[in-house]
LUMLUMMAR-521762 format. One line per 8 residues: number of its first residue (from 1); for each residue z, y, x of N, C-alpha, C. Coordinates in pm, 1 decimal. Each point is the difference from the previous one (the first is absolute). Last residue first. Example, Ala and Ser with C-alpha at 12.3 -4.5 7.8 and 13.67 -1.06 7.14 Angstrom:
2
2) 708.0/-225.0/1285.0/6.0/119.0/82.0/73.0/109.0/-77.0  -7.0/-572.0/29.0/0.0/119.0/-89.0/0.0/120.0/90.0
This chain:
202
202) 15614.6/32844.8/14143.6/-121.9/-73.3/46.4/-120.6/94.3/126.9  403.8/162.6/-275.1/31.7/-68.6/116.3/-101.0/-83.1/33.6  -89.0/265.0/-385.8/56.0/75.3/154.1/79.6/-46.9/82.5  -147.0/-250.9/-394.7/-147.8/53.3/70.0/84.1/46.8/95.3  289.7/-161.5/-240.1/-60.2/-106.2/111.7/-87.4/111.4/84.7  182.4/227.1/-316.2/136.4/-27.6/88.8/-101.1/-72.6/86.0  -206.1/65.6/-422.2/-12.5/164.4/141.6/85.4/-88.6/91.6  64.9/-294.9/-320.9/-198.5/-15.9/41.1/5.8/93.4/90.0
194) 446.1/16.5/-224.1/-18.9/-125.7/111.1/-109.9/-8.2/66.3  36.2/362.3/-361.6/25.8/25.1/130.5/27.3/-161.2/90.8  -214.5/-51.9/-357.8/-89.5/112.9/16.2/96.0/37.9/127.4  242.7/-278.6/-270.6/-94.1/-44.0/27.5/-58.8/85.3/85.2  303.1/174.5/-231.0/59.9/-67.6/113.7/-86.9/-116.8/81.8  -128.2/219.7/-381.5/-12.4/125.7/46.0/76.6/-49.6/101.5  -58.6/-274.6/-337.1/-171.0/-2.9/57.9/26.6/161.8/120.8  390.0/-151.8/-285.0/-59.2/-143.4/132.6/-129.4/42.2/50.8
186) 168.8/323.8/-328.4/110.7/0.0/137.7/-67.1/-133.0/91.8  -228.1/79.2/-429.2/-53.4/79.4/140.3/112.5/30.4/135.7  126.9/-384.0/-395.8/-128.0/37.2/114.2/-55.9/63.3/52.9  377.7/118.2/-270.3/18.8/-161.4/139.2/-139.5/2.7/33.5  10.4/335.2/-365.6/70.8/-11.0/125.4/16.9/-92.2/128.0  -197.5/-98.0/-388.9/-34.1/51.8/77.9/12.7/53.5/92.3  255.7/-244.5/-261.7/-76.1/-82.8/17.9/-129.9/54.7/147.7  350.8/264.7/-299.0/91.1/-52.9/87.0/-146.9/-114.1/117.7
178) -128.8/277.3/-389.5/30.7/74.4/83.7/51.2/-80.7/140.0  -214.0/-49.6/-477.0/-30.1/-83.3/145.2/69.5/34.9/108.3  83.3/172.7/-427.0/33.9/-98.7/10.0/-12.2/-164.7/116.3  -153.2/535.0/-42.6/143.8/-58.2/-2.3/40.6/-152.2/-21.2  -430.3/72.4/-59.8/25.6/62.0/120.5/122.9/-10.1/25.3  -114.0/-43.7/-395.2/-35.1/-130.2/19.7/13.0/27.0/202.2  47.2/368.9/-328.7/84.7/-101.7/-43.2/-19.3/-136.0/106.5  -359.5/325.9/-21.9/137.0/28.6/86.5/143.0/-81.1/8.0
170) -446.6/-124.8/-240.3/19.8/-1.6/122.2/85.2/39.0/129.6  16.1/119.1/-514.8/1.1/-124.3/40.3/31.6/-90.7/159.4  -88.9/448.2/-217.0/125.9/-42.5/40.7/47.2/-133.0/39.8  -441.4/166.7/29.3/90.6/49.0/60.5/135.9/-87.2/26.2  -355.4/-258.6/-327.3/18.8/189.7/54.0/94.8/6.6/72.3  -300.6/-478.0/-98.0/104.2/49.3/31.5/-15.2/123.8/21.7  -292.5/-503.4/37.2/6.7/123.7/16.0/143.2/98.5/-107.1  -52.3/-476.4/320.8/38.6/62.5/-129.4/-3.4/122.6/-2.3
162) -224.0/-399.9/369.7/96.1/63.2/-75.4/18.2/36.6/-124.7  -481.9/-126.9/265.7/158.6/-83.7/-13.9/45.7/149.7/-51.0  -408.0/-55.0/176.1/62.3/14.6/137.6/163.4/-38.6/-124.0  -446.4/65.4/-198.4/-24.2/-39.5/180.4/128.3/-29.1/4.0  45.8/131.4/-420.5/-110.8/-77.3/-29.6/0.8/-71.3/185.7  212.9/440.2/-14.1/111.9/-118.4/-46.2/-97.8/-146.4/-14.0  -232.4/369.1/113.4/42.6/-46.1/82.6/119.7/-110.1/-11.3  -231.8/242.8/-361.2/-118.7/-89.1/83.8/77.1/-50.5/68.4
154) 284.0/262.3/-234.0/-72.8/-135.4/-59.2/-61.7/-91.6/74.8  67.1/481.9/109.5/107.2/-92.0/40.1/-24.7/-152.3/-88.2  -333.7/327.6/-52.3/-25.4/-36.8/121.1/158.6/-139.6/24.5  -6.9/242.7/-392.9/-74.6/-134.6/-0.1/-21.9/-33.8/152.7  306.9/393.4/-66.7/32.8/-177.2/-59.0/-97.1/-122.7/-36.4  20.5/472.7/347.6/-135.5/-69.5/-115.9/96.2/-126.7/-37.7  188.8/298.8/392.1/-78.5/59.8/-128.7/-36.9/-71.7/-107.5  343.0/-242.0/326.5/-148.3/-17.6/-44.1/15.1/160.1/-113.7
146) 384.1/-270.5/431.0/-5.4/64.4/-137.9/-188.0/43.9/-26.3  354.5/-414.9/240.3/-103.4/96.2/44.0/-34.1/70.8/-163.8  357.7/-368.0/270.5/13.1/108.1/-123.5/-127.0/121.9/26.7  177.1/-586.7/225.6/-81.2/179.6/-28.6/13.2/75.0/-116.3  324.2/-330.8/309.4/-61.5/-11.8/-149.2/-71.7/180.5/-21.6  234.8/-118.7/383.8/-86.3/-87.0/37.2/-73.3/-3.8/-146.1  143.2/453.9/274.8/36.4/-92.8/-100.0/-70.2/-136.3/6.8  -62.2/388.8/257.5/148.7/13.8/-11.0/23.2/-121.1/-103.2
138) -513.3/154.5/-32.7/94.1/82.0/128.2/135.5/-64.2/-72.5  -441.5/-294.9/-164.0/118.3/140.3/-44.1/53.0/20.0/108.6  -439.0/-362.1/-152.8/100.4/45.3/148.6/57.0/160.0/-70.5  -168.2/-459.3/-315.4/-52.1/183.1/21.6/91.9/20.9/115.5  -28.7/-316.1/-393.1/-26.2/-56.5/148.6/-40.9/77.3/56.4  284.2/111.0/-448.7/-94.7/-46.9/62.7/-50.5/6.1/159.8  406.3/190.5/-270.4/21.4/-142.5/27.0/-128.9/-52.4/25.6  -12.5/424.2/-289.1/162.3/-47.2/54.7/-43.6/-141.1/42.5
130) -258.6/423.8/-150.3/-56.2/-114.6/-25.3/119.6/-58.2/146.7  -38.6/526.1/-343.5/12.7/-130.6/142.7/-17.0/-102.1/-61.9  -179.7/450.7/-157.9/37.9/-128.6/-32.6/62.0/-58.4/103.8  -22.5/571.4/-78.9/-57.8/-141.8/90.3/29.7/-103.8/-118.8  97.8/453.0/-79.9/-81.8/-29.4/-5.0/-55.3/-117.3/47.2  434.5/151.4/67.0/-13.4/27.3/-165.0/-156.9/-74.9/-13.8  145.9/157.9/417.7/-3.7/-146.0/-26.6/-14.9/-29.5/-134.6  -275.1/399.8/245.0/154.3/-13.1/-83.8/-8.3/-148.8/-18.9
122) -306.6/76.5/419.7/23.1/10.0/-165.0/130.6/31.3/-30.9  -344.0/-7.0/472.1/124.6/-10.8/-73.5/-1.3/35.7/-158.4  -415.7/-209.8/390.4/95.8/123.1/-101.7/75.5/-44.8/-0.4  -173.6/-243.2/383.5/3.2/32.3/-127.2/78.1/73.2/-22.4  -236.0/132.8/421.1/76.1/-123.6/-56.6/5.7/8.5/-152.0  -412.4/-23.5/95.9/114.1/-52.7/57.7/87.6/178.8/49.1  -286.4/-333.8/-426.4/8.0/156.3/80.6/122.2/-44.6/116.6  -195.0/-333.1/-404.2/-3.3/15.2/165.1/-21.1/112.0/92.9
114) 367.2/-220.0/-381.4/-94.0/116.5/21.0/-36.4/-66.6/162.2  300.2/-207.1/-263.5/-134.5/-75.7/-19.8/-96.7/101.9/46.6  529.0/127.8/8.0/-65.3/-146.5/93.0/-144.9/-43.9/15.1  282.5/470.3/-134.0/-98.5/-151.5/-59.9/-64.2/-84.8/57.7  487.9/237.4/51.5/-111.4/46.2/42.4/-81.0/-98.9/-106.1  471.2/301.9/-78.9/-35.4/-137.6/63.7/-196.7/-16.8/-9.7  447.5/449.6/-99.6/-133.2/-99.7/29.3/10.5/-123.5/7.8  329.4/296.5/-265.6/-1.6/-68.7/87.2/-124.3/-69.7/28.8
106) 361.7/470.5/-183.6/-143.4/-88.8/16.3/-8.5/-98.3/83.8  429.2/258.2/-136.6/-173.9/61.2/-14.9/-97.3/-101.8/-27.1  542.3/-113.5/53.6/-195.1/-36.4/51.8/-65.6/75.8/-28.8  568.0/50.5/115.8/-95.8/-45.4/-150.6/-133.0/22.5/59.1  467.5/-75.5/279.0/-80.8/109.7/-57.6/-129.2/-103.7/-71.9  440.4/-166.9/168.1/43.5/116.0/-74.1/-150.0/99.7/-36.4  -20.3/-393.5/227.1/59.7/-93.3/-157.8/18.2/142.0/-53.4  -222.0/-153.2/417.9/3.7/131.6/-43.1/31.5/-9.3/-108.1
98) -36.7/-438.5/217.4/79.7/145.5/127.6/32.7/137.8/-109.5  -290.3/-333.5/-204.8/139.5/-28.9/-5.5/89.3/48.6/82.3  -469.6/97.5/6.6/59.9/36.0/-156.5/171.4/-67.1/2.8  -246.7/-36.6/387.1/-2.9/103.8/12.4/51.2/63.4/-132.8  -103.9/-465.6/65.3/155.0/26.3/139.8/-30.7/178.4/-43.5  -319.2/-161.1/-263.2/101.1/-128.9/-50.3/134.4/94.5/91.3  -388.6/51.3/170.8/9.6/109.4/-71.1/125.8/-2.6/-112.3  -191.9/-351.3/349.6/44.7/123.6/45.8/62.8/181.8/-85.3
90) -264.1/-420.5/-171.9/141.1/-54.8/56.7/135.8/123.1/42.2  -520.3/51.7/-125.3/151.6/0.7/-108.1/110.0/-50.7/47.5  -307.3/215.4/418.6/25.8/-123.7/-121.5/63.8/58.5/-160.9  -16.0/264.6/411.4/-108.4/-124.4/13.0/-38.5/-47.8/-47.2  198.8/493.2/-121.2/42.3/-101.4/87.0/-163.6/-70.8/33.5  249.7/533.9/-106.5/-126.9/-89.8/42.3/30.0/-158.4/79.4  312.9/412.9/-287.0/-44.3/-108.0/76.4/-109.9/-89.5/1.1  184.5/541.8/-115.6/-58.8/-100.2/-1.6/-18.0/-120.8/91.6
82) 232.2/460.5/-257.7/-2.3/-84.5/73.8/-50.2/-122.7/-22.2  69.7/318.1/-338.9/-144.5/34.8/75.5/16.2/-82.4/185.9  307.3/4.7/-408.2/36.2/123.3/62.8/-98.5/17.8/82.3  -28.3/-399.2/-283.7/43.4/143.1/-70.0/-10.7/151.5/63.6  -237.9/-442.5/244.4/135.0/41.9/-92.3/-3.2/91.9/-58.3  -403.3/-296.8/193.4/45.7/107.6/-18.0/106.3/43.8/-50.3  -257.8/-474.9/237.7/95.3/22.8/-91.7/-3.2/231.9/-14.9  -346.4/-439.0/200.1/72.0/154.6/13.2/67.8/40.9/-112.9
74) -244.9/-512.4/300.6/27.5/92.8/-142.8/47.6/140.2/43.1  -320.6/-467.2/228.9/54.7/133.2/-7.1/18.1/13.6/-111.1  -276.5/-317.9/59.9/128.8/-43.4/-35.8/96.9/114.2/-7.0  -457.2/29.9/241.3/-4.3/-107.2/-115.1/105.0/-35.4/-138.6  -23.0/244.7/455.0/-41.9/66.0/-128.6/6.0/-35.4/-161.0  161.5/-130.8/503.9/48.1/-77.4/-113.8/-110.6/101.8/-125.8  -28.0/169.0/445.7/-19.1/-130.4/-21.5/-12.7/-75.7/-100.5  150.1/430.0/-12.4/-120.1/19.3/9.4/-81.7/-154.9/19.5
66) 442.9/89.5/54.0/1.4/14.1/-140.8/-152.8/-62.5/-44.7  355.3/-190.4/383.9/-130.5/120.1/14.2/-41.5/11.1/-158.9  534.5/-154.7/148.1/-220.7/-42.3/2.7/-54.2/72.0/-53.9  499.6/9.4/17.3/-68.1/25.4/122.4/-143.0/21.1/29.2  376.4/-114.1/-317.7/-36.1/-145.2/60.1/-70.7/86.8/104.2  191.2/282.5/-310.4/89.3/-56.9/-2.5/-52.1/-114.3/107.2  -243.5/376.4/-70.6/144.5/48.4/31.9/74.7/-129.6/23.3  -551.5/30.9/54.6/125.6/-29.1/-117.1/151.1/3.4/77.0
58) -452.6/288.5/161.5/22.6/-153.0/57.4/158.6/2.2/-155.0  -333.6/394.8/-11.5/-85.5/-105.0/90.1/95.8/-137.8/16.7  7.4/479.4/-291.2/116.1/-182.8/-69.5/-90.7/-66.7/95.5  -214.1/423.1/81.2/141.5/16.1/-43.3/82.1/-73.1/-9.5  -449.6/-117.7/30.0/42.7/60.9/107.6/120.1/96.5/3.5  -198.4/-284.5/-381.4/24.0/-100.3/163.8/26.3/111.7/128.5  -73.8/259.9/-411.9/117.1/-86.4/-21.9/29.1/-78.3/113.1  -277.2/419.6/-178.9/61.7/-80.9/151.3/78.9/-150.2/19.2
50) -14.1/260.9/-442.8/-43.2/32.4/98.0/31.2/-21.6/100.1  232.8/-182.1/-331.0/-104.6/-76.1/17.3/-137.4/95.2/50.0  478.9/150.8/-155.2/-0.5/-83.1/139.1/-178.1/-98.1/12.9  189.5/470.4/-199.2/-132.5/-55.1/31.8/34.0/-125.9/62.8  410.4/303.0/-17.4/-54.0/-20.8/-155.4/-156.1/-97.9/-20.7  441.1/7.9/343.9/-166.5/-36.7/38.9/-33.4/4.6/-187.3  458.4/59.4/402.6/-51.4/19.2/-148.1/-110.9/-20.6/-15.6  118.3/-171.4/449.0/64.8/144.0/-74.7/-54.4/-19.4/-143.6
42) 187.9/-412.8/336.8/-130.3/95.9/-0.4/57.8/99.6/-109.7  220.6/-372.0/63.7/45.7/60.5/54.0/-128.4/109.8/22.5  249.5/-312.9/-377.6/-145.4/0.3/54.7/19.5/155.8/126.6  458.1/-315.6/-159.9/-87.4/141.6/-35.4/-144.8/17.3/110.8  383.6/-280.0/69.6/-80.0/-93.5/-66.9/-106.3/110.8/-68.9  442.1/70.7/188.0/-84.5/-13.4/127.3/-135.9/-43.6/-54.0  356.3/122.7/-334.8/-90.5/127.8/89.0/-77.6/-54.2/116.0  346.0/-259.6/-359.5/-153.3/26.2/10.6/-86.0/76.2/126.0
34) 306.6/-144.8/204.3/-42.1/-52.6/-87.0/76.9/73.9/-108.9  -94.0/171.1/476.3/126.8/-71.2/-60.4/-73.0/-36.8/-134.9  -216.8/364.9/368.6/47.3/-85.2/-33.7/92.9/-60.5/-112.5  -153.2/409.7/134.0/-50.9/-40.2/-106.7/1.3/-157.2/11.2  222.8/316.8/350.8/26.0/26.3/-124.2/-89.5/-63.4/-140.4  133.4/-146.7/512.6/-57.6/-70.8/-123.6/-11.5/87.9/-151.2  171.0/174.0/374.1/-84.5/-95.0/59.0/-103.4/-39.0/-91.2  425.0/172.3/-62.2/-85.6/139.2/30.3/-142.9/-68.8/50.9
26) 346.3/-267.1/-181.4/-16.6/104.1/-97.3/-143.3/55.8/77.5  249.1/-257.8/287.1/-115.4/-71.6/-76.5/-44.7/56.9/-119.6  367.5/255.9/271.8/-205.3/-15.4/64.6/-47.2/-123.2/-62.6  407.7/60.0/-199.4/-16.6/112.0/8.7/-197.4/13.2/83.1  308.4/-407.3/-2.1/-56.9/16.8/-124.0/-105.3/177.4/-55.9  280.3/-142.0/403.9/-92.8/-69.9/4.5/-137.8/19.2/-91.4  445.4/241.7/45.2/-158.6/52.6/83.6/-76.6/-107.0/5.2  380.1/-91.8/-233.8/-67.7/81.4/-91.4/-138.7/59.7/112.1
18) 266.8/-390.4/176.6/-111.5/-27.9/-152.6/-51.8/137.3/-54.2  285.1/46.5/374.2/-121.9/-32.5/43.3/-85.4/-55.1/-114.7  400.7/172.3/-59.3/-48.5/109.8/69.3/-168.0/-62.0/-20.0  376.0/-287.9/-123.6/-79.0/70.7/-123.5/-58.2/95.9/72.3  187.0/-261.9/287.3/-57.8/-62.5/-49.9/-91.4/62.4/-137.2  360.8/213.3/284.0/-115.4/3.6/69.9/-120.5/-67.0/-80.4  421.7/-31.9/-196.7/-50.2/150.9/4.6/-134.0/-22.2/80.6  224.5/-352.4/26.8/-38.7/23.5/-165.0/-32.4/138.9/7.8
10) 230.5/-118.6/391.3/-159.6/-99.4/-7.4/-28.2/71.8/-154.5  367.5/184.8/62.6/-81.1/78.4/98.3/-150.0/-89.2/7.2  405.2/-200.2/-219.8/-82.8/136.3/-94.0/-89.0/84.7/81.6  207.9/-420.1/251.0/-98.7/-61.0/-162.7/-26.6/168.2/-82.5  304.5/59.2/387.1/-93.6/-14.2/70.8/-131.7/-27.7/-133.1  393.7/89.2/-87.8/-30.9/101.0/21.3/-110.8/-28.8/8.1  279.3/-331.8/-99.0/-84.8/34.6/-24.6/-72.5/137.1/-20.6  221.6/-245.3/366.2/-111.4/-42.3/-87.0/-94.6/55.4/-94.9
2) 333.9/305.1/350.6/9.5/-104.4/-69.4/-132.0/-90.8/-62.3  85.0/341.1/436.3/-64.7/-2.6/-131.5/12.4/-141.0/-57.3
């Protein structure tokens, strides 16, 4: 058997094994591959704010506890009644820009100044935010906390600083933190495992 007998028998074998390669990552992954891996993976949910912390309990995208963060928690609703329950606006920022092909229904965000626990959810339509005051936020270092009451949000801008601000505002301003924030819950999340690493060798 000459050479290149031998080079069309590799090339034959070679496309064998890409198409069965490609063939079980099909069958594997059928809702994989971008867009599709990025699709809220729970079922349709016309009520998503029945039950909600116990349906949307931990955020798709960072992991954390919803019910924790109450404070900061959002819930996006799409068009098609899929729903993502995040942490943050940050988090919701990564869930409106994953899902570029489907359209919002609706989008909660909580009232920070309520003292029910946890806090409600609102249409964001309805909040004020108050962008950039001395306020602890999930995922971000510049707070974005949203207020029922634009005077309540007053009071706290008056305490605590910033610029009060709607939605789009604050979403806008999310993206724009994006890269900043990012880097720090990657250092505070390589952090957190060096602290476990010592503890379990100590």
């Amino acid at each position: 058997m000459n050479r290149r007998d031998l080079l069309k028998i590799s090339a034959l074998a070679g496309l064998a094994t890409v198409s069965a390669g490609a063939a079980a990552a099909e069958t594997a992954c059928s809702t994989d591959g971008t867009p599709n891996q990025f699709i809220p993976k729970k079922a349709a949910d016309a009520k998503p704010l029945d039950n909600e912390l116990e349906k949307y309990a931990k955020c798709p995208y960072c992991g954390m506890d919803r019910k924790e963060h109450n404070r900061t928690r959002m819930l996006v609703q799409y068009s098609d009644d899929l729903v993502d329950g995040v942490c943050s606006i940050h988090c919701l920022a990564l869930s409106l820009g994953l899902n570029i092909d489907r359209e919002p229904k609706v989008i909660y965000g909580p009232d920070y100044a309520s003292t029910v626990e946890p806090r409600p959810l609102l249409p964001v339509d309805q909040l004020t935010y108050l962008i950039g005051a001395d306020l602890k936020h999930a995922m971000t270092k510049r707070s974005k906390h949203s207020f029922a009451s634009a005077d309540v949000a007053k009071e706290f801008q008056a305490k605590h600083g910033g610029t009060l601000a709607k939605f789009d505002d604050a979403l806008r301003e999310s993206y724009l933190d994006m890269a900043a924030d990012a880097n720090m819950v990657r250092k505070n999340r390589a952090e957190r495992r060096r602290r476990a690493a010592e503890q379990k060798q100590g």
